[in-house]
C-alpha positions in Angstrom: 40.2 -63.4 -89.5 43.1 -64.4 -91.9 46.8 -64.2 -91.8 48.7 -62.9 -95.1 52.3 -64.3 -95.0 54.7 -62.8 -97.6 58.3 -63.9 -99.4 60.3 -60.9 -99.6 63.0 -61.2 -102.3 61.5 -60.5 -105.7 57.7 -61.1 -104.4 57.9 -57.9 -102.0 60.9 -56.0 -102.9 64.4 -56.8 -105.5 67.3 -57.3 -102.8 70.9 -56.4 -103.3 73.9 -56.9 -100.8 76.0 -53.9 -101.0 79.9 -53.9 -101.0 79.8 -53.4 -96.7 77.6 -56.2 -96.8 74.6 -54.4 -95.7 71.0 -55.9 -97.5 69.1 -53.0 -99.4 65.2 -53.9 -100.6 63.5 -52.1 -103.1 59.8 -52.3 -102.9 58.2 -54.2 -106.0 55.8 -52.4 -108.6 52.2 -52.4 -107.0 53.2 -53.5 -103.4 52.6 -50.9 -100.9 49.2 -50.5 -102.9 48.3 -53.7 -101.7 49.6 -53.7 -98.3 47.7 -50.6 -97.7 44.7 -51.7 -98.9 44.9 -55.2 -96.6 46.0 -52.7 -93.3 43.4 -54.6 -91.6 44.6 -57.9 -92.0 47.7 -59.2 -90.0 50.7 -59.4 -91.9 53.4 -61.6 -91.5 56.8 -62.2 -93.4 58.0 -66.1 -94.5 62.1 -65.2 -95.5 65.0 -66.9 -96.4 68.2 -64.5 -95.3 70.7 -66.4 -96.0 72.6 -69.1 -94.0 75.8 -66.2 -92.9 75.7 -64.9 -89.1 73.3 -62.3 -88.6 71.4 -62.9 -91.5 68.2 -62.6 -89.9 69.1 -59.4 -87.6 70.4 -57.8 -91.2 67.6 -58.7 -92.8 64.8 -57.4 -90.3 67.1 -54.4 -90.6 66.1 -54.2 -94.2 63.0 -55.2 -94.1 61.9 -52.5 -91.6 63.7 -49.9 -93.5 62.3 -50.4 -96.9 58.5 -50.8 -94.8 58.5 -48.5 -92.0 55.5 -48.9 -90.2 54.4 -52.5 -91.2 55.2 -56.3 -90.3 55.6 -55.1 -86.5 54.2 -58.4 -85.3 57.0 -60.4 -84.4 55.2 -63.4 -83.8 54.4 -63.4 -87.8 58.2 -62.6 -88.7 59.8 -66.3 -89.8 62.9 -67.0 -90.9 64.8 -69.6 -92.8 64.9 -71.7 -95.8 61.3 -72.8 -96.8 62.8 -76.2 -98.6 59.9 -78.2 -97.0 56.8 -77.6 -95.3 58.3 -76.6 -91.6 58.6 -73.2 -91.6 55.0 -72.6 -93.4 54.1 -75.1 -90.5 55.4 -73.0 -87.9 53.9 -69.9 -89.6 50.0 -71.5 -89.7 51.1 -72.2 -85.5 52.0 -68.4 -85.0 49.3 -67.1 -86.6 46.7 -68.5 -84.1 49.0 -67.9 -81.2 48.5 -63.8 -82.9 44.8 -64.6 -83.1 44.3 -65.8 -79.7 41.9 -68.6 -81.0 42.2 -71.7 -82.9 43.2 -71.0 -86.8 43.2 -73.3 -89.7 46.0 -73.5 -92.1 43.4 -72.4 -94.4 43.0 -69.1 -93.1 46.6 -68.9 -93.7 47.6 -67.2 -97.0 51.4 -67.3 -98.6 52.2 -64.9 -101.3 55.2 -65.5 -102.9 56.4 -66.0 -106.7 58.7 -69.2 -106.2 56.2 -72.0 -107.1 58.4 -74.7 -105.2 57.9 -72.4 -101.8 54.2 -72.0 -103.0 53.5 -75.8 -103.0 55.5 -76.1 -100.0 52.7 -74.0 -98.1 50.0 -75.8 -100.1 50.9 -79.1 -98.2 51.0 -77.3 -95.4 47.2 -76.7 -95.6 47.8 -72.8 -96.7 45.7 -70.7 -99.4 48.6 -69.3 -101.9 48.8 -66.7 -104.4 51.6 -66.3 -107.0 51.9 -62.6 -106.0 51.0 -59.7 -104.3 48.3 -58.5 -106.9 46.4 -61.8 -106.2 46.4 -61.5 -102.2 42.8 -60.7 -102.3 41.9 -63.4 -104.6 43.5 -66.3 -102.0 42.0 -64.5 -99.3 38.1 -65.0 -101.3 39.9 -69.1 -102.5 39.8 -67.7 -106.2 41.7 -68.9 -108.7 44.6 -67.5 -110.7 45.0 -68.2 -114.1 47.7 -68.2 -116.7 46.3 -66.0 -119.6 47.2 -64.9 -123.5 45.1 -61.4 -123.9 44.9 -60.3 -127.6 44.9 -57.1 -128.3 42.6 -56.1 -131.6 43.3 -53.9 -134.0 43.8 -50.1 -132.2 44.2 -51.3 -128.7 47.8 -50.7 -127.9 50.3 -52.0 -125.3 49.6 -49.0 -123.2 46.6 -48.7 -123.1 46.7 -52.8 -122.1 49.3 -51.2 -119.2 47.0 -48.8 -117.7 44.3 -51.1 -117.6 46.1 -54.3 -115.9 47.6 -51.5 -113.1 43.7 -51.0 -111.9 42.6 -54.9 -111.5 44.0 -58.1 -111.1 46.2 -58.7 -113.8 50.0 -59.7 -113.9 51.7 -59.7 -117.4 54.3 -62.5 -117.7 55.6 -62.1 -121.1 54.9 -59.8 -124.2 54.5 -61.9 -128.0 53.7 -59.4 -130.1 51.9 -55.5 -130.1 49.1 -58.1 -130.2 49.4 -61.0 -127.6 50.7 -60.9 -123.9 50.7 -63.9 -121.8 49.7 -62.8 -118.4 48.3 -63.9 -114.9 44.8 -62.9 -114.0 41.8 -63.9 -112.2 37.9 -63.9 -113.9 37.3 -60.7 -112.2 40.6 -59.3 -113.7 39.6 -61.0 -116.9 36.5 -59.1 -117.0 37.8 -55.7 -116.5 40.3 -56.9 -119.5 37.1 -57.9 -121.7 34.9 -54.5 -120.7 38.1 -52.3 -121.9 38.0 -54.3 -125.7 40.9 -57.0 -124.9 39.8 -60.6 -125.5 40.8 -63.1 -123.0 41.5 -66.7 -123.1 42.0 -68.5 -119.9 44.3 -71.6 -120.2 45.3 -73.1 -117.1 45.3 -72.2 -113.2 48.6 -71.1 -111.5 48.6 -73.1 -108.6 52.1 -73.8 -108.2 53.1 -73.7 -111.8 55.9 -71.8 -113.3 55.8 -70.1 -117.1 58.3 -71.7 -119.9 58.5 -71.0 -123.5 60.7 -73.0 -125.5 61.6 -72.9 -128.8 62.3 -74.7 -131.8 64.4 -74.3 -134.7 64.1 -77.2 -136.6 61.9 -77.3 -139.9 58.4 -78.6 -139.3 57.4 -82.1 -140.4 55.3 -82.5 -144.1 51.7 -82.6 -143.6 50.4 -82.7 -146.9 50.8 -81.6 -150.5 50.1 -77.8 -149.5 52.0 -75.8 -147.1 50.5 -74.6 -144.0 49.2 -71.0 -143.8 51.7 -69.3 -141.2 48.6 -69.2 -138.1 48.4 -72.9 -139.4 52.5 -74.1 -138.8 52.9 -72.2 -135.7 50.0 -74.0 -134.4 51.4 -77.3 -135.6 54.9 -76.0 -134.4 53.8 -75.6 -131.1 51.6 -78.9 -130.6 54.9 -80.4 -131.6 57.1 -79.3 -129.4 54.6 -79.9 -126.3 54.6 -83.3 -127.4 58.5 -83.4 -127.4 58.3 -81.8 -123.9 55.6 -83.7 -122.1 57.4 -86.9 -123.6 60.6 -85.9 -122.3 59.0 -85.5 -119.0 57.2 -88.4 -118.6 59.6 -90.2 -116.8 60.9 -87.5 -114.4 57.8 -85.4 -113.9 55.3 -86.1 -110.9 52.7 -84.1 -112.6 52.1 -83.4 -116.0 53.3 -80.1 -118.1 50.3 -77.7 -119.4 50.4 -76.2 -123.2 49.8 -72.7 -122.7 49.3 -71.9 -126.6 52.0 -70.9 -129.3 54.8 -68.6 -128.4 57.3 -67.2 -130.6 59.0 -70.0 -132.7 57.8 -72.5 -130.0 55.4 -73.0 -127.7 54.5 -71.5 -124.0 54.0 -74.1 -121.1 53.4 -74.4 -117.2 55.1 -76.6 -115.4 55.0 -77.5 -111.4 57.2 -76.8 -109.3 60.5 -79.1 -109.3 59.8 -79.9 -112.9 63.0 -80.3 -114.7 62.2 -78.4 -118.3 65.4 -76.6 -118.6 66.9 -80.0 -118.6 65.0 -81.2 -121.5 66.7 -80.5 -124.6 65.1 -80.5 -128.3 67.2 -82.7 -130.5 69.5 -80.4 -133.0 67.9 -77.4 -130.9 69.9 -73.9 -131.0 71.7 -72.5 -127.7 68.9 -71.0 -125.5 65.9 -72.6 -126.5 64.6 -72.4 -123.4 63.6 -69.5 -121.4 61.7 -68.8 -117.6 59.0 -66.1 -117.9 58.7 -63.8 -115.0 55.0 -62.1 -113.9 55.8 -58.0 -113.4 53.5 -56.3 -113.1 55.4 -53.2 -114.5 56.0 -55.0 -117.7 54.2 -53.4 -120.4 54.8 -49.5 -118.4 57.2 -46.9 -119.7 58.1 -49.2 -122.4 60.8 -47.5 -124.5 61.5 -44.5 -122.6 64.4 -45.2 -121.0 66.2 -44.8 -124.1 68.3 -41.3 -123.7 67.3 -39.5 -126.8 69.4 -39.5 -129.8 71.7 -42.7 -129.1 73.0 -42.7 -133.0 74.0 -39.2 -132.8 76.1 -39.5 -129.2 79.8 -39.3 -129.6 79.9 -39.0 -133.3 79.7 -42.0 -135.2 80.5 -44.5 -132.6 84.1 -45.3 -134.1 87.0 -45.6 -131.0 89.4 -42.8 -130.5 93.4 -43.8 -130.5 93.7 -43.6 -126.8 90.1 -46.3 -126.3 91.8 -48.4 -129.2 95.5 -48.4 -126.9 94.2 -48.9 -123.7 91.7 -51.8 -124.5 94.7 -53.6 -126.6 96.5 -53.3 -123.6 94.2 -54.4 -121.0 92.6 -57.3 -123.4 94.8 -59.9 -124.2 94.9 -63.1 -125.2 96.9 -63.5 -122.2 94.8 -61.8 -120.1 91.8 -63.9 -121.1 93.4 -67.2 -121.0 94.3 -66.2 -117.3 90.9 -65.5 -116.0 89.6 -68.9 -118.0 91.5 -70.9 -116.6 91.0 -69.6 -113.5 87.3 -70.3 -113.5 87.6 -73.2 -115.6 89.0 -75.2 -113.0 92.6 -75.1 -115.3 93.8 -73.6 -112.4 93.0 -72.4 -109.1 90.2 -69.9 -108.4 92.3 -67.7 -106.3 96.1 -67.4 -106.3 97.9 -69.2 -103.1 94.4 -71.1 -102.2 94.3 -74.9 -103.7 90.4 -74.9 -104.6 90.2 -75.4 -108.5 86.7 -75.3 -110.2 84.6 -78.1 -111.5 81.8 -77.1 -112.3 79.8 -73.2 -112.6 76.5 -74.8 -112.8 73.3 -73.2 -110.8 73.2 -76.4 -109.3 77.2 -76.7 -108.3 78.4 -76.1 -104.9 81.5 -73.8 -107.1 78.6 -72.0 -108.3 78.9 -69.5 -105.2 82.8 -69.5 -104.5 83.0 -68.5 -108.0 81.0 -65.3 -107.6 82.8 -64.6 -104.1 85.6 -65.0 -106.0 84.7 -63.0 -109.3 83.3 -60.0 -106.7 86.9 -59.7 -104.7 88.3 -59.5 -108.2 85.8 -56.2 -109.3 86.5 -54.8 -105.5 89.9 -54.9 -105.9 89.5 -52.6 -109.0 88.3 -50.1 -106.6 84.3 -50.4 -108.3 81.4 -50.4 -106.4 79.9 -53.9 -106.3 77.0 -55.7 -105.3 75.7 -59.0 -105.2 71.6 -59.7 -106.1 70.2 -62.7 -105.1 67.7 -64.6 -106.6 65.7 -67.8 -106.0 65.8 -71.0 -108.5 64.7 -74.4 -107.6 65.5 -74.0 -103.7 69.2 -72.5 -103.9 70.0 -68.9 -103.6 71.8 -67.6 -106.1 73.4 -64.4 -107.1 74.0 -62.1 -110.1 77.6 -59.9 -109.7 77.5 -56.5 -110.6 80.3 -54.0 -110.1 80.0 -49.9 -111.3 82.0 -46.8 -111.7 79.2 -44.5 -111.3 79.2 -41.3 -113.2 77.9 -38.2 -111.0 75.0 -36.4 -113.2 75.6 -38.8 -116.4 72.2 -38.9 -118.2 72.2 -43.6 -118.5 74.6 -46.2 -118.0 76.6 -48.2 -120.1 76.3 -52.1 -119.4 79.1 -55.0 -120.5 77.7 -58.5 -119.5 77.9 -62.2 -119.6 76.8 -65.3 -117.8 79.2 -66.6 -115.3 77.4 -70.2 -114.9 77.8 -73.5 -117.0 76.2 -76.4 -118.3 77.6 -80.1 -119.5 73.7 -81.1 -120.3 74.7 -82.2 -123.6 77.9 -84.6 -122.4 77.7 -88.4 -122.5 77.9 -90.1 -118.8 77.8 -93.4 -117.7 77.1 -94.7 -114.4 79.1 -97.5 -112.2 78.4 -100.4 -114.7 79.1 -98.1 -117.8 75.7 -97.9 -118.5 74.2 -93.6 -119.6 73.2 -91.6 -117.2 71.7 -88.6 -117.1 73.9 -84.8 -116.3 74.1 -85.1 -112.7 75.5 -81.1 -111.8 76.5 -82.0 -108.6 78.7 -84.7 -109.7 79.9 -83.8 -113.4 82.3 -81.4 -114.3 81.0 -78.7 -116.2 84.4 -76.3 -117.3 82.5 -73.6 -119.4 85.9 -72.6 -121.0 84.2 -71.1 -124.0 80.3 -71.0 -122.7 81.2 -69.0 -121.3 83.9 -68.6 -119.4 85.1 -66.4 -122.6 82.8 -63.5 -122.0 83.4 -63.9 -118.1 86.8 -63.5 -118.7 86.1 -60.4 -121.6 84.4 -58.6 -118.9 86.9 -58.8 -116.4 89.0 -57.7 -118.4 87.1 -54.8 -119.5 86.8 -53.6 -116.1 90.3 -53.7 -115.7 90.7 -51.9 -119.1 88.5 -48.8 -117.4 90.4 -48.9 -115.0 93.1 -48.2 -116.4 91.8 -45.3 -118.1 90.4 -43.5 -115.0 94.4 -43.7 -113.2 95.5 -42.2 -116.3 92.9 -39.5 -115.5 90.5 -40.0 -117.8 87.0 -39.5 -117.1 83.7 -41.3 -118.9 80.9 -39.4 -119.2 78.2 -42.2 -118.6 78.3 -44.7 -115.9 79.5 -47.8 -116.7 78.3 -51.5 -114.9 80.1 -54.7 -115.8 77.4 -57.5 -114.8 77.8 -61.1 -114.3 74.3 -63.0 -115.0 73.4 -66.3 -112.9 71.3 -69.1 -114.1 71.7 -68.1 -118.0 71.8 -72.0 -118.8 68.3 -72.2 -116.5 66.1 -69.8 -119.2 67.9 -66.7 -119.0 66.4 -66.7 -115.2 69.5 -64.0 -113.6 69.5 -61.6 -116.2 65.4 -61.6 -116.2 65.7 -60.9 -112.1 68.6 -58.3 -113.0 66.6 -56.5 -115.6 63.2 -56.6 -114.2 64.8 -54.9 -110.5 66.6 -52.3 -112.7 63.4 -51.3 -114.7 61.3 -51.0 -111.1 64.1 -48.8 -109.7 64.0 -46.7 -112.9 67.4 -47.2 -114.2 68.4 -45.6 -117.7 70.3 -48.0 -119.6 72.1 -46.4 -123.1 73.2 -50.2 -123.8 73.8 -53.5 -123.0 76.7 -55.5 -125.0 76.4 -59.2 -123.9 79.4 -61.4 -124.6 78.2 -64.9 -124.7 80.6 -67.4 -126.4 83.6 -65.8 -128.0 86.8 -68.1 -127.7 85.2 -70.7 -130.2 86.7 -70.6 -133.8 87.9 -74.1 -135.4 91.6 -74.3 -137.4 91.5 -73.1 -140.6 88.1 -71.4 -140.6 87.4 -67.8 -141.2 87.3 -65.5 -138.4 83.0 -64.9 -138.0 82.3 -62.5 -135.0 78.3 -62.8 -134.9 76.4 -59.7 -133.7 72.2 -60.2 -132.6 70.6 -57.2 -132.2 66.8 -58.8 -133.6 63.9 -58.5 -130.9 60.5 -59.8 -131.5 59.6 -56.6 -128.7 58.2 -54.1 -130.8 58.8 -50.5 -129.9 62.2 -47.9 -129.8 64.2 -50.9 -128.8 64.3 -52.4 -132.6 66.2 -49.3 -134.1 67.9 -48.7 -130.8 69.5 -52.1 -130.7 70.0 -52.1 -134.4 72.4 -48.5 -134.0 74.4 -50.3 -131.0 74.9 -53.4 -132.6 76.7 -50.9 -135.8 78.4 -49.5 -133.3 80.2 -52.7 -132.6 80.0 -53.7 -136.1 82.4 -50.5 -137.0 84.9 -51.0 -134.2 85.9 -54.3 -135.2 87.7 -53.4 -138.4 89.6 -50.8 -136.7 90.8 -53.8 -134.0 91.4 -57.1 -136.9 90.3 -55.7 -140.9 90.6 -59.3 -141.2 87.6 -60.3 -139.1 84.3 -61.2 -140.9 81.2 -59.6 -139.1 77.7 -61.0 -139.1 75.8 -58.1 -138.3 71.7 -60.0 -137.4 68.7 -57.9 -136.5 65.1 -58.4 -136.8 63.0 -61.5 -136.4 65.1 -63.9 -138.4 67.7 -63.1 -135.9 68.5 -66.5 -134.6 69.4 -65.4 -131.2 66.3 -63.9 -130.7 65.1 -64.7 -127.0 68.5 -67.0 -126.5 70.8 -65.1 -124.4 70.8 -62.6 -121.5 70.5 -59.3 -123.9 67.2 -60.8 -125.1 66.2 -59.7 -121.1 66.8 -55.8 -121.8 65.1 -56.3 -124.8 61.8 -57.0 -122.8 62.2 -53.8 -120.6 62.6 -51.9 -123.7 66.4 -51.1 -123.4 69.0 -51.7 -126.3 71.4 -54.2 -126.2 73.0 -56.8 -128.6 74.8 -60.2 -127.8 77.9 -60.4 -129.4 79.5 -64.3 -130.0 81.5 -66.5 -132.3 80.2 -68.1 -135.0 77.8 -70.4 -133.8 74.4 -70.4 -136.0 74.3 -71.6 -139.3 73.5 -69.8 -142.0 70.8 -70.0 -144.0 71.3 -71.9 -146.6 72.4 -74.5 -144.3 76.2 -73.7 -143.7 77.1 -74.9 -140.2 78.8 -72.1 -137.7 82.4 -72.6 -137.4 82.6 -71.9 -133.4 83.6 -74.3 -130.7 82.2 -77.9 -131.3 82.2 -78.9 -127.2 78.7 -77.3 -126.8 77.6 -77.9 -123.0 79.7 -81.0 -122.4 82.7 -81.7 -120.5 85.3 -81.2 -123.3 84.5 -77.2 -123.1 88.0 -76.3 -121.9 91.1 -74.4 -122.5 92.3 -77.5 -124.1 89.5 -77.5 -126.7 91.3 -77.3 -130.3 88.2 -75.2 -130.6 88.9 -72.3 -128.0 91.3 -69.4 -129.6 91.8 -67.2 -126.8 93.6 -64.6 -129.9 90.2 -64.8 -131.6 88.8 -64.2 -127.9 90.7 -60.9 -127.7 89.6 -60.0 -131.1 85.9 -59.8 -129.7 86.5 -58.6 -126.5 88.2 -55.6 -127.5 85.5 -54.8 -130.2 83.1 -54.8 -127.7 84.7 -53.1 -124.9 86.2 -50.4 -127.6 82.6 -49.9 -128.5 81.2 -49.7 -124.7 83.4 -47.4 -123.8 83.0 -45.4 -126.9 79.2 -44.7 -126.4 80.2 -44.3 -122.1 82.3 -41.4 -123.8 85.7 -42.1 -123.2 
């Protein structure tokens, strides 16, 4: 007999922490399949709640309310953080006290997607597998293996979707109409290779996590001829491993695994603990670096949760007088300096308390008073908030979300940005003045313009639509203002947020990301830049295209004098590099709107803020223009609320 022991949050179910405080789960694409089809086996649950009184009671709570019927044993039921080996420990003891005769660790299986908790249980003596799909696969010790699956000429995405759904496949991130990187086993494989797909195995799982990072800068001369384009991304990608694995040497206990070429870059496993978001390419671009995440609802329904006809809704898109009043009103310069500052550590977080910010990093212990503090602010606007949590590299962390919910409206209408920060690119020395690495629990890490801007935009957005409903006026689409976690990690909040909201079957009209938008140096022209490309082919190309216009047309009517960038398609080079590039994946439109931070191409350097992840990224920066700030912020929130219908 074996034991199956299973993570909940985003392994079994997507969690959420309503505004009463009560935990909601949501069961994950393909999980009661599998628990059904193991009935016979014990089942046991390996949990981190939470550190908060009652955590455990709440969460047992949840748990039985989401799986009614299952995970009765108690005996199996552990909670606590699994930052070591103990409670996977305690777990291989319970299950033979369950048994009623000796057990090995080995008979033991943890599922769970966190590959640090994965090698946790593996040094506990435990069988693991990187998911639900692949329970019966530990349960047999077969491997899992990370996966690129081509599809030829007349196979399409769908037809790879309904294929995956009957075997033992996990798609981790789509490349093309013709190349998904996926988890599978040989039997999976095999199904893949009977339906027409072809199949290269690269590396098993293990307790490995999925990277692909990206380069930007021009690839080295290797001869008299230029390479054929199959040619220099293969070259492109065996030169950016090397950069990686070099990087890593000296910090990594195991060695990094080229997974192929990706996009612009190259794809990459790396175990648990391994530090690659740390690692930055010299002269790289802003998001270079981005966490895959295995769904295995990825490639479904890809595309149609697009409400039909987004170009012709509400006209052309342009703001009506009232939007255009309001928005000036509620989004200052003021205003935005205010919140900054505030989360900046300029000045205190919270009015009458003496707490001042040093540092919004993932890995900062301001990290969580900022979103307590950031989710009092939405409440107090009288919207509906909610906190999701989300594991990276052992701390718990949460994405903010706060909504005015629209009875019947036919989608929702997202405004975002990322509330953490980074100084990874700041020069520190140590006590004899020699450098040091970016320690983030030590370092200050402001994130005035990186971005404590959009932070601030969206705040003051909500309080904008606010506005607007006690003067009686009512949107005809829902509208959510989201706070993303972990952007500076690979995207890794937004890709929880968006991958939960596609398995609970959300319809999203939009997404408008602010990422970045204080940043204009003296004397230069005002540049807003507005990404819309996406390497995901489908609807989402056009449909991101039309809402990036949208914002495109809005901000002459705020500043005629504003020059807009408006980039779409491949060459877009914020493809992949902030959290809109997330939606893009499910299949949703959205656009990240920012300063002027790429260069053009032929060469011109952006003209946005030149403290770029270090500690001089401030409200003191001669670089951050909260007026240029406000310029942005209203375009976008004018344009939001336009296509919510107000």
């Amino acid at each position: 007999m074996s034991v199956l022991f299973f993570d909940i949050g985003a392994t079994l179910a997507d969690a959420r922490i309503e505004a009463d405080g009560s935990l909601e789960l949501t069961p994950r694409p393909r999980v009661l399949a599998v628990l059904d089809a193991f009935r016979d086996v014990p089942q046991g649950i390996l949990s981190h709640p939470g550190t908060h009184e009652g955590a455990a009671e709440a969460a047992a709570a949840a748990l039985h309310a989401a799986f009614p019927g299952r995970f009765t044993d108690d005996r199996l039921v552990h909670w606590g953080p699994k930052d070591s080996r103990r409670l996977f420990d305690e777990a291989v003891t319970s299950a033979a006290g369950a048994a009623a005769r000796p057990l090995s660790a080995d008979e033991c299986v943890f599922v769970g997607e966190d590959p640090q908790e994965r090698a946790f249980a593996r040094e506990a003596g435990m069988r693991t597998a990187p998911g639900p799909v692949f329970s019966l696969a530990a349960l047999e010790n077969r491997p899992v293996f990370w996966t690129r699956i081509e599809l030829p000429e007349g196979h399409r995405l769908s037809r790879l979707a309904a294929v995956a759904e009957e075997t033992e496949v996990v798609p981790v991130h789509v490349t093309s109409a013709a190349l998904v990187l996926a988890m599978t086993t040989t039997r999976g494989a095999a199904v893949l290779e009977d339906a027409g797909f072809r199949v290269d195995l690269r590396a098993p799982v293990d307790d490995t996590a999925a990277f692909l990072i990206r380069d930007n800068r021009p690839l080295p001369a290797a001869g008299a001829a230029a390479p054929g384009p199959a040619a220099a991304t293969a070259r492109r990608a065996t030169a950016v491993f090397g950069h990686v694995a070099d990087g890593l040497a000296a910090t990594a206990a195991l060695a990094v695994t080229p997974l192929g070429p990706a996009p612009g870059g190259v794809y990459l496993a790396a175990p648990a603990g391994t530090p690659v978001e740390e690692l930055h390419l010299p002269g790289a671009k802003p998001g270079h670096t981005e966490r895959l995440l295995p769904d295995p609802a990825l490639l479904a329904g890809r595309g149609t949760t697009l409400p039909e006809g987004l170009a012709a809704v509400f006209g052309d898109g342009l703001p009506s007088r009232p939007t255009i009043d309001a928005v000036r009103a509620a989004v200052t310069p003021d205003v935005l300096r205010r919140h900054v500052a505030c989360i900046s550590g300029a000045e205190p977080l919270e009015e009458g308390l003496p707490l001042k910010v040093r540092s919004r990093d993932a890995a900062a212990e301001d990290n969580v008073r900022v979103v307590d503090a950031l989710a009092r602010r939405f409440q107090d606007l009288g919207l509906t908030v909610r906190r999701h949590p989300f594991p990276w590299h052992g701390h718990r962390l949460f994405n903010v979300e706060a909504e005015h919910r629209v009875a019947g409206a036919d989608s929702t209408v997202l405004i975002t940005a990322h509330m953490d920060s980074t100084a990874g690119n700041g020069v520190f020395t140590d006590a004899d003045g020699e450098p040091r690495p970016y320690d983030p629990a030590v370092d200050p890490a402001p994130g005035a313009d990186d971005d404590g801007s959009g932070t601030a935009a969206v705040m003051a957005a909500a309080e904008c639509l606010t506005a607007l409903l006690h003067d009686g006026k009512v949107p005809a689409r829902s509208v959510r203002f989201v706070l993303f976690n972990a952007e500076e990690q690979g995207l890794v909040g937004s890709k929880y947020y968006a991958r939960a909201a596609a398995a609970a079957g959300d319809r999203i009209a939009g997404v408008f990301q602010m990422d970045m938008i204080a940043g204009r140096q003296r004397g230069s022209v005002p540049v807003i830049e507005i990404h819309a490309g996406s390497l995901v082919p489908g609807p989402v190309v056009n449909a991101s295209d039309e809402l990036g216009g949208r914002v495109a047309r809005a901000v002459p009517v705020i500043d005629p004098a504003v020059t807009v960038q408006q980039l779409t398609g491949p060459d877009d080079p914020a493809v992949g590099r902030s959290d809109h590039a997330s939606f893009h994946e499910r299949g949703w439109a959205a656009v990240a709107v920012s300063e002027d931070l790429f260069a053009t191409p032929d060469g011109m350097p952006g003209t946005g803020t030149r403290q770029y992840h270090t500690p001089g990224d401030t409200l003191l920066d001669e670089d951050h223009n909260p007026q240029f700030a406000a310029t942005v912020a209203q375009s976008v929130t004018a344009a939001a609320l336009t296509l919510a219908g107000l």
